[in-house]
C-alpha positions in Angstrom: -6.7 -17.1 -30.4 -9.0 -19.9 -28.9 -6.5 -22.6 -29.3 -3.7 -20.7 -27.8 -5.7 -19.8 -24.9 -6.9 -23.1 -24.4 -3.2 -24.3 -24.7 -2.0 -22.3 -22.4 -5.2 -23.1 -19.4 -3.9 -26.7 -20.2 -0.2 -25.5 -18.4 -1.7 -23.6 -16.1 -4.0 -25.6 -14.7 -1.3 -28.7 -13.7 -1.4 -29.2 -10.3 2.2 -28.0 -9.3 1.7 -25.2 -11.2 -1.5 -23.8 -10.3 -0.8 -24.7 -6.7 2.1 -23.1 -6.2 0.9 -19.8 -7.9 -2.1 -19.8 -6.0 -0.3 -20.6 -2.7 1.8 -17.5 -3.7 -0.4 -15.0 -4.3 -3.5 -16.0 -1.8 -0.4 -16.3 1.0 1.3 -12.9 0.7 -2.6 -11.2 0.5 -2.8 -13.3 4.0 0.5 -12.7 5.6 0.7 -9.0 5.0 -3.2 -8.2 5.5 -2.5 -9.9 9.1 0.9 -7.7 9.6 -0.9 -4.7 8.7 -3.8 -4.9 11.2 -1.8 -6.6 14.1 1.1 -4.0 14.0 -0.1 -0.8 15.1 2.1 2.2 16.9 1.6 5.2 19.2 -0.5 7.0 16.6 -3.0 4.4 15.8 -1.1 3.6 12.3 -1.7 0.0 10.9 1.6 -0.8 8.8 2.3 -3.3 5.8 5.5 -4.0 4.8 5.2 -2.0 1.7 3.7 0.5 2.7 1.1 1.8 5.3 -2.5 1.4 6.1 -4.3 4.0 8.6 -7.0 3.1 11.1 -9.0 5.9 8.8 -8.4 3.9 5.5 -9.1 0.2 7.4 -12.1 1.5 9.2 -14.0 2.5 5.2 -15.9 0.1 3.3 -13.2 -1.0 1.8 -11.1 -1.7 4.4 -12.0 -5.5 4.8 -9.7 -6.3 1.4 -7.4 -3.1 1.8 -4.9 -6.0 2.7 -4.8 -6.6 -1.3 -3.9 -3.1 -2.2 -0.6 -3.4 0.5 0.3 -7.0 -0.6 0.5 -5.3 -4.4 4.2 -5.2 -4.8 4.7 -8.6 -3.9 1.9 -10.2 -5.8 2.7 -7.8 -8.5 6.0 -9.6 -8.5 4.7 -13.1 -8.2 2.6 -12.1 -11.0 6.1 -11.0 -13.0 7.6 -14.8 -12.3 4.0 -16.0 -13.5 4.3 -14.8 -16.7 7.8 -14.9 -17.4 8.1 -18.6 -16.7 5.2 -19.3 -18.9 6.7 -17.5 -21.6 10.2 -18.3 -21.7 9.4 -21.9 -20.8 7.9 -22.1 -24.4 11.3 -21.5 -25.8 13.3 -23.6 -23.0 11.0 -26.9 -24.1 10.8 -25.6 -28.0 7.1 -26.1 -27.6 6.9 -23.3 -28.9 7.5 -24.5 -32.8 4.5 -27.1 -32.0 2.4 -23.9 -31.2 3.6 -22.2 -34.2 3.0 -25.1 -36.7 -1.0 -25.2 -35.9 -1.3 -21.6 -35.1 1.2 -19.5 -37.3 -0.2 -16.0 -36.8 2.2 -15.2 -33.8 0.6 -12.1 -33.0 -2.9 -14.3 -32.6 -0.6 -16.5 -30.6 0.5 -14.2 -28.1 -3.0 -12.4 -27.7 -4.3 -15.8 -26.8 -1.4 -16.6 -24.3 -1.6 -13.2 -22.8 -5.0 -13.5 -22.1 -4.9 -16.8 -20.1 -2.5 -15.8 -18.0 -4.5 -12.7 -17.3 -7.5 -14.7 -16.5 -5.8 -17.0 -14.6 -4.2 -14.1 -12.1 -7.7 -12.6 -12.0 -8.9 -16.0 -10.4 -5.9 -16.1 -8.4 -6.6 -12.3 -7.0 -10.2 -13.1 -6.7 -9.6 -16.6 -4.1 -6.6 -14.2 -2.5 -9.3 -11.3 -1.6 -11.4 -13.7 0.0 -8.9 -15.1 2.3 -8.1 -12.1 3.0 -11.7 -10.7 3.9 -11.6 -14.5 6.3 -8.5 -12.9 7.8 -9.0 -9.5 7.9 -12.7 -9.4 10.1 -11.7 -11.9 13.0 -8.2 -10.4 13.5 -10.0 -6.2 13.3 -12.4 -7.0 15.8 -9.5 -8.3 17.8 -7.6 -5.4 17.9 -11.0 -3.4 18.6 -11.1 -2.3 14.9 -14.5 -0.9 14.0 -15.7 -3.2 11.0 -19.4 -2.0 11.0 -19.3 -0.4 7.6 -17.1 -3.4 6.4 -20.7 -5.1 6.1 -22.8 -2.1 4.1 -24.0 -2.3 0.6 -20.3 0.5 -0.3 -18.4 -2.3 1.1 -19.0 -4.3 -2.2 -18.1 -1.7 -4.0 -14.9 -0.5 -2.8 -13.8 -4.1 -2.3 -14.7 -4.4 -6.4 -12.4 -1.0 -6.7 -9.5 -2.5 -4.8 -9.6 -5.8 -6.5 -9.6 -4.4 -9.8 -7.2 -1.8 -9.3 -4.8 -4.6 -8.1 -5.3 -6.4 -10.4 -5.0 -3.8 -13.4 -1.2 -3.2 -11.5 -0.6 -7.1 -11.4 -1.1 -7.6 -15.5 1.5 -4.4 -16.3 3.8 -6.5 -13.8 2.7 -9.3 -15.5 3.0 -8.0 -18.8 7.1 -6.3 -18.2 7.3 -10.5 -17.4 6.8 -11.8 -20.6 8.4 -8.9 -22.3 11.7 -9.7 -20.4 11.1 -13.6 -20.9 10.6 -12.7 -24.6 13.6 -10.6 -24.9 15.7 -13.3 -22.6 14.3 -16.4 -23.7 15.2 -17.8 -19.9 12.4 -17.6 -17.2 16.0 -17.0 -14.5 17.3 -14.3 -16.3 13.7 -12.6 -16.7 12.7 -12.8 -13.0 16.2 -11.9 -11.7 16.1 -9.1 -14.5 12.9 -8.1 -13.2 13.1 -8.1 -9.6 16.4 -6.1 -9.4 15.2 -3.6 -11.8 12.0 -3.0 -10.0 12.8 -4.0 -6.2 16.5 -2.8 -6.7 17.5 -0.3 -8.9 14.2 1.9 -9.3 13.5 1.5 -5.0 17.4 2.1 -4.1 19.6 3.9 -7.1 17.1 5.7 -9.4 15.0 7.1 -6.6 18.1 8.4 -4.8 19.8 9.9 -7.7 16.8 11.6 -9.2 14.1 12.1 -6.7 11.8 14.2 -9.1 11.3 10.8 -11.3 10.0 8.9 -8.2 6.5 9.9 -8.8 6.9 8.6 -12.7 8.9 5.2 -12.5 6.8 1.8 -13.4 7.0 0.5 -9.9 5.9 4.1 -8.5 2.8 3.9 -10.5 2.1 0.5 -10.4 2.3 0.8 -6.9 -0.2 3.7 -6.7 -2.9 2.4 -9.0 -2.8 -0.5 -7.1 -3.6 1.9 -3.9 -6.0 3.8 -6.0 -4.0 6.4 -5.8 -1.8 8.3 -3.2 -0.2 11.4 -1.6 2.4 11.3 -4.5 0.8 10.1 -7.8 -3.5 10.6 -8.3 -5.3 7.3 -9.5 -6.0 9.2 -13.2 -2.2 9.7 -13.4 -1.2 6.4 -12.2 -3.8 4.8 -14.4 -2.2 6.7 -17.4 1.8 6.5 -16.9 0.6 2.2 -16.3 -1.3 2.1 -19.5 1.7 3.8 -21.3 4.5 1.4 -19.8 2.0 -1.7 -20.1 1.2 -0.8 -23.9 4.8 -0.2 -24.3 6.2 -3.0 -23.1 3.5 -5.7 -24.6 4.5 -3.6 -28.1 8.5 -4.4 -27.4 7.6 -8.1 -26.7 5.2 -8.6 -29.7 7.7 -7.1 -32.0 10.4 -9.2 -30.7 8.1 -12.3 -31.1 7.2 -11.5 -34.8 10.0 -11.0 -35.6 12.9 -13.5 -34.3 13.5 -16.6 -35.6 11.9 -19.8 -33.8 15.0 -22.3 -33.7 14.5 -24.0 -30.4 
């Protein structure tokens, strides 16, 4: 598992690469963290483009990184192309036979794979919430935000909360990635396949056809774990129906990886 780990740091960590992931994730945490305390309406309502933050929820402890939680959705996407390009571009190049002929256990293969790209996002989410805490104070106490318990000993804590909780959301969109690549072989197909299942037809057809799934649907719970929970679905529940569709999916794309032939 160490070798295929390494291996794949060696990919991620090429300049074009790593720079345009970073740039990605740490400037959608930016942009939308500076929408969502800039716009505010007649009821004093702070408004991402995903979603909503209150004055309530940026005025907590954890309201100098709640930025993060709103951006989830489109890191959690960036996250998706992440990890599908990686994976299918094993099969595109046919590096993957190299990979296979010092490391045949695929399954130890994958693990190790899986694992560096996890790591590498939590980096990534980790330099994103701190441009978004450099963001988030100058702009609040320009639109007369109260910050003061942005600065107590809870704020560490719920800023820890809403990082991990993001980024627990980012690996299941990470993980439905590779499981697409895997089944697609093409890092195109996978991302298109991805975004217009998630973005299109759970958002716009499932949701209007059967409301009463809403609350139950990957993005729906992926979206709420990455809040910490909402109105519609509680953290515990989120945290379950994402464990279920992350374990799910990782099962689909190991199976498919054990067992297909490696021809190119």
């Amino acid at each position: 598992m160490i070798a295929a780990f390494r291996s794949e740091w060696v990919k991620l960590t090429r300049r074009n690469f790593a720079a345009g992931s970073l740039a990605a994730l740490i400037g959608f945490s930016v942009a939308i963290t500076s929408v969502s305390i800039l716009r505010a309406n007649d009821t004093g309502t702070r408004h991402g483009p995903m979603g909503q933050l209150t004055l309530t929820k940026l005025v907590t402890p954890g309201g100098w990184v709640a930025g993060l939680g709103a951006a989830s959705t489109f890191l959690g996407l960036v996250t998706l192309a992440i990890f599908a390009s990686n994976v299918a571009g094993e099969f595109t190049t046919g590096t993957i036979r190299s990979v296979l002929t010092v490391e045949p256990r695929r399954l130890t293969v994958l693990t190790g794979k899986t694992v560096a790209l996890v790591t590498f996002i939590a980096g990534g989410l980790a330099l994103a919430a701190a441009a978004v805490a450099a963001v988030a104070f100058p702009l609040a106490s320009r639109q007369g935000i109260d910050t003061s318990a942005w600065t107590t000993t809870s704020a560490l804590t719920e800023g820890l909360s809403t990082y991990l909780n993001v980024l627990l959301s980012c690996i299941a969109w990470g993980i439905f990635g590779a499981t697409l690549a895997m089944l697609t072989r093409s890092s195109a197909i996978a991302i298109a396949a991805g975004v217009g299942y998630f973005l299109l037809a759970e958002q716009l057809l499932l949701n209007s056809l059967w409301p009463s799934t809403e609350d139950y649907l990957p993005a729906s719970a992926m979206s709420a774990l990455a809040e910490g929970g909402n109105t519609s679905i509680s953290f515990g529940t989120a945290l379950g129906l994402v464990a279920a569709y992350t374990l799910g999916a990782y099962a689909v794309a190991a199976t498919v990886f054990v067992r297909r032939g490696i021809t190119a």
